[in-house]
Residue frames as qw, qx, qy, qz and C-alpha x, y, z in Angstrom:
[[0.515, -0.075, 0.141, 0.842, -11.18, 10.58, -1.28],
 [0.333, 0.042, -0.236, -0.912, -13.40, 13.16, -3.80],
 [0.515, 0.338, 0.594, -0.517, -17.05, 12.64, -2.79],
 [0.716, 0.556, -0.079, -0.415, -17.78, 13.02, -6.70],
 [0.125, 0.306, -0.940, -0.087, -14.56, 9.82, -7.59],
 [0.896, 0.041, -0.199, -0.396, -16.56, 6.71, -7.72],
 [0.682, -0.500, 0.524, -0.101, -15.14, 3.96, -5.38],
 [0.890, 0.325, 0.242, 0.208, -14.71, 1.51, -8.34],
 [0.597, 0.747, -0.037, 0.290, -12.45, 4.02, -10.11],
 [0.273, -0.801, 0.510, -0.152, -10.48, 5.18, -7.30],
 [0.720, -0.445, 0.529, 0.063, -9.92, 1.47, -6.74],
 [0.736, 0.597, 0.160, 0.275, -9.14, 0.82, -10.60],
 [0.107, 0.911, -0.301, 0.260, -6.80, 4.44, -10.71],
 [0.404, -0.795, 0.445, -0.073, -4.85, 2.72, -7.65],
 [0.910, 0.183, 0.365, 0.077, -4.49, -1.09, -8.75],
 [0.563, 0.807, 0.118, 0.135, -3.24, 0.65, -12.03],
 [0.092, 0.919, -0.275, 0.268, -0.70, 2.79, -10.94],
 [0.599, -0.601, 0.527, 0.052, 0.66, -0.07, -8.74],
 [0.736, -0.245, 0.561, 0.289, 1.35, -2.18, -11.32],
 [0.560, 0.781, -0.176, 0.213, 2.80, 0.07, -13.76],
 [0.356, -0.820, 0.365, -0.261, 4.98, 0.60, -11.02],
 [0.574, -0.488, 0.654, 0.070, 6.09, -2.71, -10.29],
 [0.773, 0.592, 0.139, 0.179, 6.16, -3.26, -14.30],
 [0.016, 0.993, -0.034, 0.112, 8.36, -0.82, -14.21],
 [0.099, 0.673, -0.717, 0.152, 11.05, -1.96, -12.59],
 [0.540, 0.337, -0.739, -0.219, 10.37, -5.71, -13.43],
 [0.223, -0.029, 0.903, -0.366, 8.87, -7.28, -10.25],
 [0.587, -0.047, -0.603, -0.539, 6.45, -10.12, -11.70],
 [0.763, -0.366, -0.449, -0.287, 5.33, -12.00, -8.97],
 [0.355, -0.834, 0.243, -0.345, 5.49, -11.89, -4.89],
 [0.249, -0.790, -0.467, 0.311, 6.57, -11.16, -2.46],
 [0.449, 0.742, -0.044, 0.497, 7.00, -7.71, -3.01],
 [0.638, -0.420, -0.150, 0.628, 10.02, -6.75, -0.97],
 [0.047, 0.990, 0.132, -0.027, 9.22, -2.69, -0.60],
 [0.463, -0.674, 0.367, 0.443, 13.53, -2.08, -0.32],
 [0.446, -0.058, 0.639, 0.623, 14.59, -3.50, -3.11],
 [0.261, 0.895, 0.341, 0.119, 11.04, -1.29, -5.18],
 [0.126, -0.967, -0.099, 0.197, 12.17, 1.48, -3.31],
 [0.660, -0.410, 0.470, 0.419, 16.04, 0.93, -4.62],
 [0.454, 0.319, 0.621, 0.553, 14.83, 0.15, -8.43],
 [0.066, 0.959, 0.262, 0.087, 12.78, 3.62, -8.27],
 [0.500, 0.457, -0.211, 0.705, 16.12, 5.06, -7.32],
 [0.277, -0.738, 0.223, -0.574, 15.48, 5.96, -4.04],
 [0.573, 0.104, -0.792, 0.182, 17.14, 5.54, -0.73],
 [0.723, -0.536, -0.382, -0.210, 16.10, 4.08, 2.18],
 [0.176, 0.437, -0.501, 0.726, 18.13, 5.57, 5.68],
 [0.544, -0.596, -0.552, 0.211, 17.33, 4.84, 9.35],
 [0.015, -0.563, 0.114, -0.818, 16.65, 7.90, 11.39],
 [0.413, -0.396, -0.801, 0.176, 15.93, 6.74, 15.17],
 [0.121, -0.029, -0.113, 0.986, 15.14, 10.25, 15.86],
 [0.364, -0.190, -0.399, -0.820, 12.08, 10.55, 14.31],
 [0.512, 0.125, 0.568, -0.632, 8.78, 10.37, 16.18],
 [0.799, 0.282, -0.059, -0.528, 6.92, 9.13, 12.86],
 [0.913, -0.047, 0.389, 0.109, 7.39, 5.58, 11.12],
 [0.479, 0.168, 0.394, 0.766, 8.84, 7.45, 7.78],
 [0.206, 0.895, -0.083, -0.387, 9.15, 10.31, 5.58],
 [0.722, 0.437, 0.197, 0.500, 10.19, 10.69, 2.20],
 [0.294, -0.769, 0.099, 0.558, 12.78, 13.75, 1.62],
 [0.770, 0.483, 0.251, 0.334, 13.48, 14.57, -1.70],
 [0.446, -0.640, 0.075, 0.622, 16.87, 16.20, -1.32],
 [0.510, 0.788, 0.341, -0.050, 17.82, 19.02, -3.84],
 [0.643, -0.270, 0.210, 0.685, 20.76, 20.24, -5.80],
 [0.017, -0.046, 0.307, 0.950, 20.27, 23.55, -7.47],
 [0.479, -0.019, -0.275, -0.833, 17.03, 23.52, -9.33],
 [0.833, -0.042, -0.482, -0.268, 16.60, 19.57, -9.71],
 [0.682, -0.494, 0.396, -0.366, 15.97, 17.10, -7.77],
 [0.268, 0.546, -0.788, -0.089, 18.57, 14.50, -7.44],
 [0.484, 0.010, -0.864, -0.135, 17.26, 11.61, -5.34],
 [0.536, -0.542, 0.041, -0.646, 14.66, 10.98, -3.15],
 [0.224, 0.149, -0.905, 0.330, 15.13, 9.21, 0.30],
 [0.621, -0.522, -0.392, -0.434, 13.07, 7.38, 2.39],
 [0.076, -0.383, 0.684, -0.616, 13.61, 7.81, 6.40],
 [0.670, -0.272, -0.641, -0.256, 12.76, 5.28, 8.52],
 [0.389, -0.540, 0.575, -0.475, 12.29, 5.00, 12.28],
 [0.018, 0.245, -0.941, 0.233, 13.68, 2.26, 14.45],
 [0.829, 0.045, -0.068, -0.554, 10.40, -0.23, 13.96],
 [0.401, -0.351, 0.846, -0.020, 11.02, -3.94, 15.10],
 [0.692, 0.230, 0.649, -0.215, 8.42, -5.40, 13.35],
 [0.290, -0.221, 0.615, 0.699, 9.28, -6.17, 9.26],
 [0.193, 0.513, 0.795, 0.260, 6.15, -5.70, 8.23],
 [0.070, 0.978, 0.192, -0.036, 5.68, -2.19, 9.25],
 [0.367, -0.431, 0.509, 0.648, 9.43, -1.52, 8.07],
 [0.311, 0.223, 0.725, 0.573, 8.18, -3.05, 4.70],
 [0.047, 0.859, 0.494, 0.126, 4.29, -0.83, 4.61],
 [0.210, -0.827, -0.144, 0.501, 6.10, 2.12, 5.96],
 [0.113, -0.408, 0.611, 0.669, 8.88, 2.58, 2.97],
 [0.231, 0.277, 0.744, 0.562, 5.65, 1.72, 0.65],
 [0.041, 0.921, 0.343, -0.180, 3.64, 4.25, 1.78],
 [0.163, -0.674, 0.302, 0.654, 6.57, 6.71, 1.21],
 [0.292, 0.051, 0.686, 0.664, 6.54, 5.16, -2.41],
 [0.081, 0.669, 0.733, 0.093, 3.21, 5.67, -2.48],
 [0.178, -0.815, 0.001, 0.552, 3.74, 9.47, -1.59],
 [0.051, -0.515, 0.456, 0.724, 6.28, 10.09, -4.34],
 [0.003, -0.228, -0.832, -0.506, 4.13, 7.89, -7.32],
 [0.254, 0.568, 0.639, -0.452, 0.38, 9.49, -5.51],
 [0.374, 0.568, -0.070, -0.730, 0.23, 12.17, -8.50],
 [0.279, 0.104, -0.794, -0.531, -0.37, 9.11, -11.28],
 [0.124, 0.532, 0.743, -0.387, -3.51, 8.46, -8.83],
 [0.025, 0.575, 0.098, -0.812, -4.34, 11.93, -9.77],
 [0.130, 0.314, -0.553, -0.761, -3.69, 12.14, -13.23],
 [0.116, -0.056, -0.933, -0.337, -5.60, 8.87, -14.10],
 [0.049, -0.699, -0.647, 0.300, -8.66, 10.48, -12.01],
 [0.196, 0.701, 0.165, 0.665, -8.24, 13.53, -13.75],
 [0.505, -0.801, -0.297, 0.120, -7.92, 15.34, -10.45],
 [0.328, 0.776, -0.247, 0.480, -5.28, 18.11, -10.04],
 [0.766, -0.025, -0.562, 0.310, -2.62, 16.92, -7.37],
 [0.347, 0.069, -0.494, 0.794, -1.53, 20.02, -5.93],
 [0.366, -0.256, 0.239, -0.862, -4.83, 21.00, -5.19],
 [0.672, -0.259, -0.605, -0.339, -6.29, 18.22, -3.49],
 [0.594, -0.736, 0.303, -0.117, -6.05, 18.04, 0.60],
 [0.122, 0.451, -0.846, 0.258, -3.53, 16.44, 2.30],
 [0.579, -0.094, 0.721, -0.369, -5.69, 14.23, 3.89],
 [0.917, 0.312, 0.154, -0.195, -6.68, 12.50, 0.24],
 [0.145, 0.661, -0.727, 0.116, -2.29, 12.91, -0.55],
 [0.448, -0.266, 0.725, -0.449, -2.77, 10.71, 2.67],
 [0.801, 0.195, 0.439, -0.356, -5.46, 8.42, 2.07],
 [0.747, 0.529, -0.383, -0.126, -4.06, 7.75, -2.24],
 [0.306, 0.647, -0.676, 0.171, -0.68, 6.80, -0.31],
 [0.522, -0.349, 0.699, -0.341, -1.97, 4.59, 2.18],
 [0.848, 0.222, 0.477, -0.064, -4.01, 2.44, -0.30],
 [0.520, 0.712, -0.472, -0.013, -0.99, 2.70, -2.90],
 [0.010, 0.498, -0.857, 0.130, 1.18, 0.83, -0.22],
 [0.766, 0.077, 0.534, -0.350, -1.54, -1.76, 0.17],
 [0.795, 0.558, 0.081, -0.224, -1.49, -2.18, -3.51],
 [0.221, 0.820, -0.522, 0.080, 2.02, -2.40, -3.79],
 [0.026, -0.367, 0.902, -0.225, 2.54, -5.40, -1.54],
 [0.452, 0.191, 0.821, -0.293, -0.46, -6.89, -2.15],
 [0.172, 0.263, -0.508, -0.802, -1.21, -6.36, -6.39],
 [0.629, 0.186, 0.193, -0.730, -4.13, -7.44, -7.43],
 [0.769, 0.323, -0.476, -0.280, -3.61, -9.47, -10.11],
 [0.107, 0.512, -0.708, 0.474, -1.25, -11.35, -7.74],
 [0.314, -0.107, 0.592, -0.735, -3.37, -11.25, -4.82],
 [0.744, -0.049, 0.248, -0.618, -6.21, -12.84, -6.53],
 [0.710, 0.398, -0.562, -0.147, -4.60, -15.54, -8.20],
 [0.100, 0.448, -0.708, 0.536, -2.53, -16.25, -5.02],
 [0.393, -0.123, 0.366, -0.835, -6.08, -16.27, -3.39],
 [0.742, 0.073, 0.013, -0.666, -7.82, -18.26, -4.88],
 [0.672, 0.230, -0.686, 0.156, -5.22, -21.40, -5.44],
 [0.105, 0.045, -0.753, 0.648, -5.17, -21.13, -1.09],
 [0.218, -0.662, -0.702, -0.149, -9.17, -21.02, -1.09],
 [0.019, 0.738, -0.084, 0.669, -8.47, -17.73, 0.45],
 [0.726, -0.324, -0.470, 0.383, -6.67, -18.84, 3.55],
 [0.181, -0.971, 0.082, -0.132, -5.40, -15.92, 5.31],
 [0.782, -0.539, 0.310, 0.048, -2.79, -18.17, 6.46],
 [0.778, 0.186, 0.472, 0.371, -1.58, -19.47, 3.44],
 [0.281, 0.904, 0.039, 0.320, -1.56, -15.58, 2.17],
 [0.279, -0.877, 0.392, -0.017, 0.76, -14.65, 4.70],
 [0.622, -0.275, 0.580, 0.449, 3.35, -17.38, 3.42],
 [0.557, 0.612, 0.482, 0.288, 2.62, -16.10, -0.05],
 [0.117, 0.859, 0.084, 0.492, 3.04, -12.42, 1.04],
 [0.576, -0.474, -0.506, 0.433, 5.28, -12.26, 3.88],
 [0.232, 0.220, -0.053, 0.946, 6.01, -8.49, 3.62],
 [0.191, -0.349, -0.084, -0.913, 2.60, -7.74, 4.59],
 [0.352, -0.149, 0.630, -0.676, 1.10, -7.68, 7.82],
 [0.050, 0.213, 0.938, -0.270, -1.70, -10.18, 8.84],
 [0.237, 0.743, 0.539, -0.319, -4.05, -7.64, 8.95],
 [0.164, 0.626, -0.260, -0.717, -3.31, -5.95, 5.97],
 [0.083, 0.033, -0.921, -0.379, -3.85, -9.04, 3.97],
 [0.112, 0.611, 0.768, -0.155, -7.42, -9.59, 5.96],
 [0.273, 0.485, 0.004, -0.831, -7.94, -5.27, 4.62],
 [0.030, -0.375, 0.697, 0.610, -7.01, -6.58, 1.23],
 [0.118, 0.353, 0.927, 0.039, -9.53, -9.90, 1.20],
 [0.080, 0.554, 0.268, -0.784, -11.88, -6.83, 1.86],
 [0.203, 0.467, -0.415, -0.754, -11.36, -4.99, -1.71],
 [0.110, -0.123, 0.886, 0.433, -12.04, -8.57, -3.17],
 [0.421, -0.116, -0.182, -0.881, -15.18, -10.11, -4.54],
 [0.443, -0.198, -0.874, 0.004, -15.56, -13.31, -2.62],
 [0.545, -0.795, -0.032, -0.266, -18.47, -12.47, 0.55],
 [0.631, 0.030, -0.553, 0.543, -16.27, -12.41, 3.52],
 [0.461, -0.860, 0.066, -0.210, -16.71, -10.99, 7.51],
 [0.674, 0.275, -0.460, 0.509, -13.50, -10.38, 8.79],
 [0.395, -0.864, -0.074, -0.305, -12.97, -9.95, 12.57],
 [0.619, 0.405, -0.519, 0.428, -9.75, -8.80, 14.12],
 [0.839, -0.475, -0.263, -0.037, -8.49, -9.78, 17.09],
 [0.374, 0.500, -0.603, 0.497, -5.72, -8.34, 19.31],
 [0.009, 0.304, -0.781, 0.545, -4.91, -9.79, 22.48],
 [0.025, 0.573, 0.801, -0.173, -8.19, -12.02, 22.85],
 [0.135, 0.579, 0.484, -0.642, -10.03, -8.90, 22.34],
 [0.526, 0.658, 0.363, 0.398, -12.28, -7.87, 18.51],
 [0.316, -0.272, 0.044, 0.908, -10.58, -4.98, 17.48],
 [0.316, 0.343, -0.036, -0.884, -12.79, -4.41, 14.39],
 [0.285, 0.242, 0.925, 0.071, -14.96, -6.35, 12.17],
 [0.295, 0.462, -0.235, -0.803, -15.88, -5.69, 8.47],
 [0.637, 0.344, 0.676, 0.138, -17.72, -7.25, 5.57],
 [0.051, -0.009, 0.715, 0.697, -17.64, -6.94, 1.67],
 [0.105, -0.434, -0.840, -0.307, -20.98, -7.99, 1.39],
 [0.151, -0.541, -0.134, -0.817, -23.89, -4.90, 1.07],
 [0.719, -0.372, -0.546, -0.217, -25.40, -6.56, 4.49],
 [0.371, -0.701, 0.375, -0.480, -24.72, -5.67, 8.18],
 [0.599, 0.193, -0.757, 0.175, -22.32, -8.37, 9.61],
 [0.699, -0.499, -0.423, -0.288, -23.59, -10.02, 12.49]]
């Protein structure tokens, strides 16, 4: 994100901020089902099959203040990128308590780190840490057994997630028979 943020703290700042967040409005334990967040934050969710992106927040305005923010969604079959797409948008409207807790000043920072706080907010959001490792470690870290634990979030978002953790792990993804990509945790060049 900021070349001078330590990776630890960024990931500490985000972690954080999700689960004040889902303190907040009282989800204790998964799956987290991003609608019904995105509901208890007071904001609504609207299908737009127009749109060319997956979402956009709008935060629509009456006079001065701002009455309620919506998330738009495009027509997306798959429920997992329905569910990541309306948490990234959360992630968008909750990115400036990233900020704050990094001391970092919100409206000046790019848009591409805006970008980058909200993507790994919606990770954190459907996949909390505390959660996640507890979850993890009672399934020996199955991947399999996460995705019946977490069904809101994709396959491969759960194998990002394993990532962040501290068990070694090489994860290599596969679409259609073919690697797509293929990462390790561990300080060592995966074979």
């Amino acid at each position: 994100m900021l070349p001078e943020i330590p990776a630890e703290q960024f990931a500490v700042a985000l972690d954080d901020c999700a689960t004040e967040v889902l303190v907040e409005v009282e989800m204790t334990r998964p799956p987290v089902d991003a609608f019904l967040l995105a509901e208890r934050l007071s904001m609504m969710v609207a299908r737009d099959s127009t749109m060319e992106s997956r979402g956009r927040l709008v935060r629509q305005r009456a006079g001065t203040t701002v009455e309620r923010s919506t998330i738009l969604l495009s027509d997306e079959p798959r429920p997992e990128r329905r569910h990541w797409t309306v948490a990234h948008e959360i992630g968008e409207s909750i990115a400036y308590r990233v900020f704050e807790a990094l001391g970092v000043d919100a409206s000046a920072a790019p848009i591409a780190a805006r970008e980058r706080v909200a993507n790994h907010l919606a990770s954190c959001l459907l996949l909390p840490h505390p959660w996640f490792i507890e979850e993890a470690r009672a399934v020996d870290w199955d991947l399999l057994e996460l995705k019946q634990c977490f069904p809101t979030a994709s396959h491969e978002l759960i194998a990002r997630r394993m990532l962040e953790m501290a068990p070694p792990v090489i994860i290599t993804l596969f679409d259609q028979g073919k690697p797509q990509w293929r990462r390790s945790n561990t300080l060592c060049r995966a074979p």
